[in-house]
MILODREN-264425 format. One record per residue: x, z, y of N, C-alpha, C, O in turn; residue in three letters. Coordinates in steps of 0.02 Angstrom, whole numbers, padded with zeros to 5 digits, always signed. Layout:
! MILODREN-264425
XZYXZYXZYXZYAla...
//
This chain:
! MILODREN-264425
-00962+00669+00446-00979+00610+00487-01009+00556+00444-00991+00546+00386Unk-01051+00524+00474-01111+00475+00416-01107+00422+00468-01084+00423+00524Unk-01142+00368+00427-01165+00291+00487-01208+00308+00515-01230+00271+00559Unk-01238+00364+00506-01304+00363+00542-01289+00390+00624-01338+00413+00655Unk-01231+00388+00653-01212+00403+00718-01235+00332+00755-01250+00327+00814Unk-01235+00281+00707-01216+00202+00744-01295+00170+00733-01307+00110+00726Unk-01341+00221+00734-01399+00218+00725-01426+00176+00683-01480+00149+00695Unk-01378+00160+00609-01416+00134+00548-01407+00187+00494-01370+00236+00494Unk-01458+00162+00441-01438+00200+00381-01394+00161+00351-01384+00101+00361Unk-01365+00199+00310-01306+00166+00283-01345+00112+00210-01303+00095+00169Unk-01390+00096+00202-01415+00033+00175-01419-00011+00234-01386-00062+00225Unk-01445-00010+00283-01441-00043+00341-01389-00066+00376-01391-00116+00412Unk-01343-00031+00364-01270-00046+00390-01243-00105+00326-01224-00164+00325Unk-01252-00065+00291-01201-00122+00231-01252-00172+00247-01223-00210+00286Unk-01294-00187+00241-01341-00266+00230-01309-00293+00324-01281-00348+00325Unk-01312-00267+00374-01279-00312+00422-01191-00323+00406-01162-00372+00431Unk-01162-00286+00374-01112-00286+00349-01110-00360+00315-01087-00412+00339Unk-01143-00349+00247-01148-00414+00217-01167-00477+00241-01155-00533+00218Unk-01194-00461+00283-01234-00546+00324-01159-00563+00364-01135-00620+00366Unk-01128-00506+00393-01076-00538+00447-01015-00557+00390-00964-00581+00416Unk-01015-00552+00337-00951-00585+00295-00974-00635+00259-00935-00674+00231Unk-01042-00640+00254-01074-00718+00233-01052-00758+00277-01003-00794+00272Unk-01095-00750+00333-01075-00806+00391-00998-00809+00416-00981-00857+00450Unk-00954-00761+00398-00887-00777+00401-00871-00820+00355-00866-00878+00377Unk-00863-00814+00302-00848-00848+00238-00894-00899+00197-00877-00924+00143Unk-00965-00912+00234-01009-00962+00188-00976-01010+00157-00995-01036+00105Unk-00907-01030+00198-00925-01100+00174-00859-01123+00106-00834-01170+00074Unk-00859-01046+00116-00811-01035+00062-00861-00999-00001-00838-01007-00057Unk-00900-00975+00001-00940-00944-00029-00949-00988-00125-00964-00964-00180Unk-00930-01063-00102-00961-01090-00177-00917-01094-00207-00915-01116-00265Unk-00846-01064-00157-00794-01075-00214-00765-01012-00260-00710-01015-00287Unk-00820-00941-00266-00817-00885-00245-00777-00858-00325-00727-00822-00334Unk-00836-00901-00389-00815-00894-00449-00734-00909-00471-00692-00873-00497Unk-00732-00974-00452-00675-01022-00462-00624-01001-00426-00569-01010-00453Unk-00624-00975-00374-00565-00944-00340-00542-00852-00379-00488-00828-00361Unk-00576-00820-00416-00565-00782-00426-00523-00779-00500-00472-00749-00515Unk-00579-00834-00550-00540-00845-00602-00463-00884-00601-00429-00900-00650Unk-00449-00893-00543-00390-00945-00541-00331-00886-00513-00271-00886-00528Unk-00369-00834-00465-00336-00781-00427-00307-00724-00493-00249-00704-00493Unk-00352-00707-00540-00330-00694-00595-00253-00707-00614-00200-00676-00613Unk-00277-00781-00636-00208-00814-00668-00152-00817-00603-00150-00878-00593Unk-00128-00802-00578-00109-00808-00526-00055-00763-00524+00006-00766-00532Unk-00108-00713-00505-00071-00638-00508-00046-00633-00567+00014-00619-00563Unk-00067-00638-00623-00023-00640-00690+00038-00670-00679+00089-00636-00672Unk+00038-00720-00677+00094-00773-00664+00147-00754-00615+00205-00769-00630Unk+00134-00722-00556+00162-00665-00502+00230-00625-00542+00292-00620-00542Unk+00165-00603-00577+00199-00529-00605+00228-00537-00674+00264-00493-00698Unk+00208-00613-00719+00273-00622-00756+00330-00663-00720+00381-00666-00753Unk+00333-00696-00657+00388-00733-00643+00450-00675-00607+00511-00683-00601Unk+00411-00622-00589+00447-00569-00562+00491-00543-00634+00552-00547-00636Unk+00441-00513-00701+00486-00484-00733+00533-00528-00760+00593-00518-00763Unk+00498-00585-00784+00565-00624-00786+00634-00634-00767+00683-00641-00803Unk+00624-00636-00659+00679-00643-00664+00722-00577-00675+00781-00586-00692Unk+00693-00496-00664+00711-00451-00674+00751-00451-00736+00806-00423-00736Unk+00731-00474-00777+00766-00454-00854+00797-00508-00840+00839-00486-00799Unk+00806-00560-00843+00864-00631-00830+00929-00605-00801+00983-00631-00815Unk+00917-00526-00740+00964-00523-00702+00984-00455-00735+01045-00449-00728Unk+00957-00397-00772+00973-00354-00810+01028-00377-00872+01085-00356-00881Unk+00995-00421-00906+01037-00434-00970+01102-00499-00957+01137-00526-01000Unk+01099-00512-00876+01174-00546-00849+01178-00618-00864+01231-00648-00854Unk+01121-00652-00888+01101-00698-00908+01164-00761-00858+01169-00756-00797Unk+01194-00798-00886+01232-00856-00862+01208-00886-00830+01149-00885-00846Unk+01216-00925-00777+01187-01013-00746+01144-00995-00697+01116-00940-00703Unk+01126-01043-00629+01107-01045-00584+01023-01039-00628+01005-01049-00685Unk+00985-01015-00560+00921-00992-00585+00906-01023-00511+00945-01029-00463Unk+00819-01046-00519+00800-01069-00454+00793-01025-00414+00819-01038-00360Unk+00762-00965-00419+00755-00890-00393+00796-00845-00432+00798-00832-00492Unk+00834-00819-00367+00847-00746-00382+00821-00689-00387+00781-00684-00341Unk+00823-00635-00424+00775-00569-00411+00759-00553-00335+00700-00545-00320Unk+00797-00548-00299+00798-00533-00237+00738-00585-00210+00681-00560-00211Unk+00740-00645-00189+00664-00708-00189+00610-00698-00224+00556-00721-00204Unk+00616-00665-00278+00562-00664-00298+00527-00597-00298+00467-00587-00311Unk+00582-00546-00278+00531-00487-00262+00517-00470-00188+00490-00416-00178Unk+00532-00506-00139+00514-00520-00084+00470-00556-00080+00429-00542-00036Unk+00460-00604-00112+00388-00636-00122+00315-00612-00150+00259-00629-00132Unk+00339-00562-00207+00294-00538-00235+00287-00476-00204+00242-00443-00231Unk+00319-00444-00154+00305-00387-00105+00260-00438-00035+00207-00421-00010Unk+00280-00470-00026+00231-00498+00045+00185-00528+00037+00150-00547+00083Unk+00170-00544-00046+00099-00577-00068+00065-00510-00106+00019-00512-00147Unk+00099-00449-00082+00058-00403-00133+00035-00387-00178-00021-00366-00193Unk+00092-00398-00210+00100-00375-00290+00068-00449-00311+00055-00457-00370Unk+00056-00497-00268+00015-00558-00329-00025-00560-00296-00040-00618-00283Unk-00067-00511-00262-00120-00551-00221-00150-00583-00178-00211-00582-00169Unk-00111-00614-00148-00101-00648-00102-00109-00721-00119-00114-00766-00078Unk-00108-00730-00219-00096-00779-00229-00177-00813-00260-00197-00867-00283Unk-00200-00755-00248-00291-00764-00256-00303-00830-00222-00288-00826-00163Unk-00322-00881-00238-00338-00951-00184-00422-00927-00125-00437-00955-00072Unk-00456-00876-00156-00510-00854-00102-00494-00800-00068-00466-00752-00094Unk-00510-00804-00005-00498-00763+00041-00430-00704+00033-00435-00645+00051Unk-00372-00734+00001-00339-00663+00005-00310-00631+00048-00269-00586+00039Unk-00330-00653+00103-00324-00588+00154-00366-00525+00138-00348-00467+00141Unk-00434-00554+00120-00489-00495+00096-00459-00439+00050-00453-00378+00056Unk-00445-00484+00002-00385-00464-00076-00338-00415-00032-00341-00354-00035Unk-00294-00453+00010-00256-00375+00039-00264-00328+00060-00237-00276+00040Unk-00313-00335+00119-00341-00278+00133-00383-00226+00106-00393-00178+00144Unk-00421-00225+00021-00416-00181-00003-00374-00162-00051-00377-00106-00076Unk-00317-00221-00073-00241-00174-00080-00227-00126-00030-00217-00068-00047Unk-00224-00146+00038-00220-00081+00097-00268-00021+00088-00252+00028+00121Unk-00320-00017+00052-00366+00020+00048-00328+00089+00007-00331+00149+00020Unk-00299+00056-00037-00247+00092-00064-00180+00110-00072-00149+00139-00116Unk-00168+00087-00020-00086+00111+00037-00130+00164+00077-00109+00222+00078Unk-00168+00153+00097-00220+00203+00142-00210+00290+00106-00189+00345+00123Unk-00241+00259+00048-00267+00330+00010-00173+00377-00014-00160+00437-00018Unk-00140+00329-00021-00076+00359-00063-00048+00398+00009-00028+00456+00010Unk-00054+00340+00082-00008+00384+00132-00069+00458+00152-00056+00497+00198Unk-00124+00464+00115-00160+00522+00140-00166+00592+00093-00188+00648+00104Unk-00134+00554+00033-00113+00611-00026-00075+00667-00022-00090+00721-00049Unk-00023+00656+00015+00019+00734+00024-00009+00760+00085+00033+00789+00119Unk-00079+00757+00116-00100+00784+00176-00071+00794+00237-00088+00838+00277Unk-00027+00753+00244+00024+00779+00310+00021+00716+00362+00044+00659+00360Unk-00011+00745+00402+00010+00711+00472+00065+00662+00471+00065+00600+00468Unk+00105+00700+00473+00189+00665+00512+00207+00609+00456+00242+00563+00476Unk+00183+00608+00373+00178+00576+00338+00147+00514+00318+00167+00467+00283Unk+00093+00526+00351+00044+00461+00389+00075+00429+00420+00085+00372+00400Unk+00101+00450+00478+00123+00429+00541+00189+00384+00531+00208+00332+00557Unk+00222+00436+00468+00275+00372+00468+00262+00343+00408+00313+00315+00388Unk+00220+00339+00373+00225+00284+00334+00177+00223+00357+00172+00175+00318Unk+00147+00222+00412+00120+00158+00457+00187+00116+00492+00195+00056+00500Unk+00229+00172+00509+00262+00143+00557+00300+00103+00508+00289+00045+00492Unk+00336+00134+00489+00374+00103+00419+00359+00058+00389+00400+00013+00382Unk+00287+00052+00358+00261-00010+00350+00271-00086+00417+00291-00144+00415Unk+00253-00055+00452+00261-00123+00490+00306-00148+00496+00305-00210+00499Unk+00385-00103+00501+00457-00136+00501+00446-00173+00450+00423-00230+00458Unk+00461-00146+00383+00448-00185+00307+00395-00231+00322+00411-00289+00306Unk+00342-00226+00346+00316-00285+00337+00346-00354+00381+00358-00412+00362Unk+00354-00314+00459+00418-00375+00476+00462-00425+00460+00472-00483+00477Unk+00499-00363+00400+00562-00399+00409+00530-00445+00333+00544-00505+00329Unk+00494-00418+00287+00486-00447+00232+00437-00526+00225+00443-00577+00191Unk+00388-00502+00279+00364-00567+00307+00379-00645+00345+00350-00699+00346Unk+00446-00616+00376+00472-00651+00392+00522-00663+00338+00573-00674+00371Unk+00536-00666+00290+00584-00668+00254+00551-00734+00192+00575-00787+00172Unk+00475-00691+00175+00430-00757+00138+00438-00798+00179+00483-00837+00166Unk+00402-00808+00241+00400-00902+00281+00480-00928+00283+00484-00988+00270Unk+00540-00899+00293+00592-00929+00270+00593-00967+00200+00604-01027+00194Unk+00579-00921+00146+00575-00939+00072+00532-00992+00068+00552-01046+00048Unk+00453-00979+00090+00413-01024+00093+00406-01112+00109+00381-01163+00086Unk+00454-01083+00173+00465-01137+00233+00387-01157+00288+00376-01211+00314Unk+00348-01102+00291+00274-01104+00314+00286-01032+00379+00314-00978+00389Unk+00245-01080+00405+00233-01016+00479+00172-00980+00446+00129-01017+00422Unk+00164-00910+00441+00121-00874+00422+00087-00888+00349+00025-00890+00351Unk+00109-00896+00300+00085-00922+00245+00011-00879+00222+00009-00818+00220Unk-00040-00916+00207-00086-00893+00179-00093-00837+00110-00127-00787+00096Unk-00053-00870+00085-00005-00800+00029+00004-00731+00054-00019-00679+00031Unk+00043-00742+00106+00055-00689+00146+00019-00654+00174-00012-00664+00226Unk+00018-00578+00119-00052-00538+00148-00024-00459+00141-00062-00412+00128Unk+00061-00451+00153+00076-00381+00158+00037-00344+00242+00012-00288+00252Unk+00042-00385+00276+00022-00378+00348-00032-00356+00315-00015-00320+00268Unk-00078-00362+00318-00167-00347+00300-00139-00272+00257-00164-00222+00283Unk-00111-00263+00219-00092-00202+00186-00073-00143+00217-00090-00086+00200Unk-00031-00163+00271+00005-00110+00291-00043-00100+00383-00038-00059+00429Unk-00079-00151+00374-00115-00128+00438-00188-00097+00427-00224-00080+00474Unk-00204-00091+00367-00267-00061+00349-00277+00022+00373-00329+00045+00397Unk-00204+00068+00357-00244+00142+00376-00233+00155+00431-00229+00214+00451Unk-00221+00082+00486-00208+00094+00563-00260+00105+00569-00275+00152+00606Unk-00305+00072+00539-00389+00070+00574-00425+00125+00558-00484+00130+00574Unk-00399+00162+00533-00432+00236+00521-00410+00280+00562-00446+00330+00567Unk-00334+00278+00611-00317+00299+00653-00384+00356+00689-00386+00416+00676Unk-00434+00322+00733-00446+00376+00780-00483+00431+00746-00479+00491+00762Unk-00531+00399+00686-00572+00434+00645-00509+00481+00583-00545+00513+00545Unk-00471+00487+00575-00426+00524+00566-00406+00582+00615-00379+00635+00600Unk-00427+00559+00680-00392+00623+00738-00454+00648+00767-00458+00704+00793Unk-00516+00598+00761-00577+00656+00760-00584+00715+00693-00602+00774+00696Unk-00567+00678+00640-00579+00736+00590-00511+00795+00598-00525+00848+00569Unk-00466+00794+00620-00402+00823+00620-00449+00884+00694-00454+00945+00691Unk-00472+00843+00747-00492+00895+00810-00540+00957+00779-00539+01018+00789Unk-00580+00918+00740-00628+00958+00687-00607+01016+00670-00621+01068+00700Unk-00571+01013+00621-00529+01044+00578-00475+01075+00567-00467+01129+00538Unk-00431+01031+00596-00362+01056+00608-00321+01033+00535-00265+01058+00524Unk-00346+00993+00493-00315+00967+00444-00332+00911+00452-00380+00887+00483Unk-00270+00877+00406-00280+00795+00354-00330+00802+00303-00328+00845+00259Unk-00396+00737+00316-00422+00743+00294-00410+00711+00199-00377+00661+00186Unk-00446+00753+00142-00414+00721+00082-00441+00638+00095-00473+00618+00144Unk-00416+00594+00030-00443+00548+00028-00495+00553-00007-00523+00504+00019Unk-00539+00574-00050-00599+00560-00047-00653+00575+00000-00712+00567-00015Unk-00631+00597+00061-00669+00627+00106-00710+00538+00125-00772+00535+00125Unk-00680+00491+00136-00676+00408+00145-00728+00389+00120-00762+00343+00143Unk-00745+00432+00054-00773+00372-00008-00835+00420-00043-00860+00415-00099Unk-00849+00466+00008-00914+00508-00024-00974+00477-00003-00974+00432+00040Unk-01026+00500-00033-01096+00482-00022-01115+00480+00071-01151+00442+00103Unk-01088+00516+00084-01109+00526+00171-01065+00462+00214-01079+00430+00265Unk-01010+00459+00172-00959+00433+00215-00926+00349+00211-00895+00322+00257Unk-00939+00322+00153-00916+00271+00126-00943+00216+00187-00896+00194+00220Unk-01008+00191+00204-01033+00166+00233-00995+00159+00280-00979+00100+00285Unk-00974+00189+00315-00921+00178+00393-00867+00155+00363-00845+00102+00384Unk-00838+00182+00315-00789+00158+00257-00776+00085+00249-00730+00048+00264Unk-00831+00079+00223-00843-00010+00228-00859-00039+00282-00852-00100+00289Unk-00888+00011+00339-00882-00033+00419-00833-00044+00441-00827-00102+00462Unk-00780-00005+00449-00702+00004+00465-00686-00073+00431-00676-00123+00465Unk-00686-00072+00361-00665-00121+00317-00676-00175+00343-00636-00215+00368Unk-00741-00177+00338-00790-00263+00377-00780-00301+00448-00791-00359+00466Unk-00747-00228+00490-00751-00248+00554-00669-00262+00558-00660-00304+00602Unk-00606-00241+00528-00559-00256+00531-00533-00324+00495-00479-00348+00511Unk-00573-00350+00449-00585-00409+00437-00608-00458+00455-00589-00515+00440Unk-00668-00437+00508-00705-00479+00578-00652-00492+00633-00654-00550+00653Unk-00604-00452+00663-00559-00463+00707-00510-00509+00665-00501-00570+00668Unk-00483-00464+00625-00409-00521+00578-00453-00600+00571-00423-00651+00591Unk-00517-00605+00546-00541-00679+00561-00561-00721+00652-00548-00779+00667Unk-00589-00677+00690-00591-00696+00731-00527-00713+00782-00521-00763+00817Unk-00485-00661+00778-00428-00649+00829-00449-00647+00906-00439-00694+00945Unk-00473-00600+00919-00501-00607+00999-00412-00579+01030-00364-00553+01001Unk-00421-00598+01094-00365-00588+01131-00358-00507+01110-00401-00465+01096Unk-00281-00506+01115-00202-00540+01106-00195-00558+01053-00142-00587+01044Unk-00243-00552+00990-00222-00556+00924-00179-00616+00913-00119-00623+00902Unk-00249-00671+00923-00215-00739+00896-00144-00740+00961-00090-00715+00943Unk-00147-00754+00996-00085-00762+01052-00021-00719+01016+00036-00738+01028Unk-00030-00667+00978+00047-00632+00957+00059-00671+00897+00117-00667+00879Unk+00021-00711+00860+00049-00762+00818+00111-00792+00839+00157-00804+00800Unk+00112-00804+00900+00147-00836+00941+00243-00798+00934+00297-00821+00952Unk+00227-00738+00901+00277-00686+00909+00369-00727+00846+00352-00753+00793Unk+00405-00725+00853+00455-00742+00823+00451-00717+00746+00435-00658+00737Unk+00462-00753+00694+00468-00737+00618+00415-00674+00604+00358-00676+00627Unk+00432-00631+00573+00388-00574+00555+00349-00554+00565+00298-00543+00531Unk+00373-00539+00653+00345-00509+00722+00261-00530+00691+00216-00500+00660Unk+00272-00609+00723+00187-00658+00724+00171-00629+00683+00142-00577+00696Unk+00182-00650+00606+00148-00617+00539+00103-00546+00542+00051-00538+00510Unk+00130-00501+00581+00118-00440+00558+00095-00412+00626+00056-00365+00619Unk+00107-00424+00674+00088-00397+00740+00007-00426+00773-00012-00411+00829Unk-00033-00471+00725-00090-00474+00722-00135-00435+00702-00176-00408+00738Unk-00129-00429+00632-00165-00370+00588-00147-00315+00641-00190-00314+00685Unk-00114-00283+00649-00094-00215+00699-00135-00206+00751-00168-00155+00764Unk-00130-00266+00784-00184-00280+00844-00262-00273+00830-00299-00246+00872Unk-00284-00295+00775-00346-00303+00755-00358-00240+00741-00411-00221+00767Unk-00323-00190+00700-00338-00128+00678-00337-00112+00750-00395-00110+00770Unk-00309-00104+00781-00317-00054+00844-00384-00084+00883-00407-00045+00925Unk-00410-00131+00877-00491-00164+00912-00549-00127+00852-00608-00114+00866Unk-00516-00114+00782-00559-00075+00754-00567-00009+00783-00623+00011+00800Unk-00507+00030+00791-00494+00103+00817-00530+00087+00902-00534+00139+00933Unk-00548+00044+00928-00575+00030+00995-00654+00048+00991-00682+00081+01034Unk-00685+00022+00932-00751+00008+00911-00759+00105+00893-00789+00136+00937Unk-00735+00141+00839-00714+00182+00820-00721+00232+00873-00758+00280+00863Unk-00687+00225+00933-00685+00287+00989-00766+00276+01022-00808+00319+01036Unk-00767+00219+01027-00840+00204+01067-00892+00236+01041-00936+00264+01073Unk-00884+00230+00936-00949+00253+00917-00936+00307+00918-00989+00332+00936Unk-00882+00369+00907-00865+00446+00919-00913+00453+00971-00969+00477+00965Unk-00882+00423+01039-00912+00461+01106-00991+00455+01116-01023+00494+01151Unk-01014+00412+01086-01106+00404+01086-01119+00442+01043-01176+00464+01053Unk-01093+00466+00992-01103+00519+00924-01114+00593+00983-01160+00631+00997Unk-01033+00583+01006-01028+00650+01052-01091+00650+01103-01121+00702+01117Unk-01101+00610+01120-01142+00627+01198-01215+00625+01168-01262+00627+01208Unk-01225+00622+01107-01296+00636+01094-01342+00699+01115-01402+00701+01099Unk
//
């Protein structure tokens, strides 16, 4: 399966690709350098305040500490490993961390393995999301980009069960990322990033959802308006 079902070539696709995340993000665009070198240090800082407190709490260390291990690896799980703490766009930042939650739940080839490690994800992302805006003290914190992680290989959902009707297998993961295929790859990508920014109904409205729920039951929503887009372009593929 290629872009060329959606009647571009896949140079053609990525360049409307790219125009629609310009005009999403222009006006963030000048801060593109500066946000990355700072996103850098960031994530460093993440991932030494984590080992820190890890070894603080290994070697039994005396006296009140502002964070406990437990705060701080709940934090550094719902900002994703650190990236969340990127100051540009890290929702973007998460979602190709999800790129690679994607590929790991498609490694042991199994269906039922997929299946529950989406679902699974979303509890964890629930309960852990809601657990940062407590810590935080913020409704939906911008940090907060496990949601975007764990909702990324929803959106591969239907194009997963067209290749499965195909075949009768899970497809590997580089099947995603070959010369024929990448292009939709990055449409999937672009367009699940177009909804998570836009929020067309119910998205934004499940914000509305109690602790976690809100956090994480957006992204979910949005992937499934990707998997919407997804069935549409199958059946025009099909009825050619």
């Amino acid at each position: 399966m290629t872009a060329s079902f959606l009647g571009l070539s896949g140079g053609e696709l990525i360049l409307v690709l790219l125009l629609i995340l310009i005009l999403v993000g222009a006006d963030k665009l000048p801060g593109l350098l500066r946000g990355l070198g700072q996103g850098i240090a960031e994530f460093k800082r993440a991932v030494d305040e984590l080992s820190a407190e890890m070894s603080r709490a290994l070697s039994g260390a005396s006296g009140k500490t502002e964070r406990s291990p437990d705060f701080s690896l709940v934090l550094w799980l719902a900002q994703g490993l650190g990236v969340g703490r990127i100051p540009f766009a890290p929702g973007t930042f998460g979602s190709l961390l999800g790129l690679l939650w994607f590929v790991i739940l498609l490694l042991p080839g199994r269906l039922w393995f997929y299946a529950a490690g989406v679902v699974l994800g979303v509890f964890v992302s629930v309960w852990i999301c809601g657990r940062a805006e407590q810590i935080l003290n913020q409704t939906d914190p911008g940090s907060v980009v496990l949601d975007e992680i764990i909702a990324t290989p929803i959106c591969f959902g239907v194009w997963i069960g067209e290749y499965l009707s195909q075949h009768g297998a899970m497809p590997a993961p580089e099947y995603f990322f070959n010369r024929d295929t990448w292009p939709m790859t990055v449409a999937v990508f672009a367009a699940f990033r177009l909804f998570d920014v836009v929020k067309p109904w119910p998205v934004r409205q499940s914000q509305k959802l109690p602790g976690g729920w809100g956090v994480t039951m957006d992204d979910v929503l949005a992937a499934l308006y990707v998997n919407a887009l997804l069935a549409l372009a199958f059946l025009r593929f099909v009825g050619r």
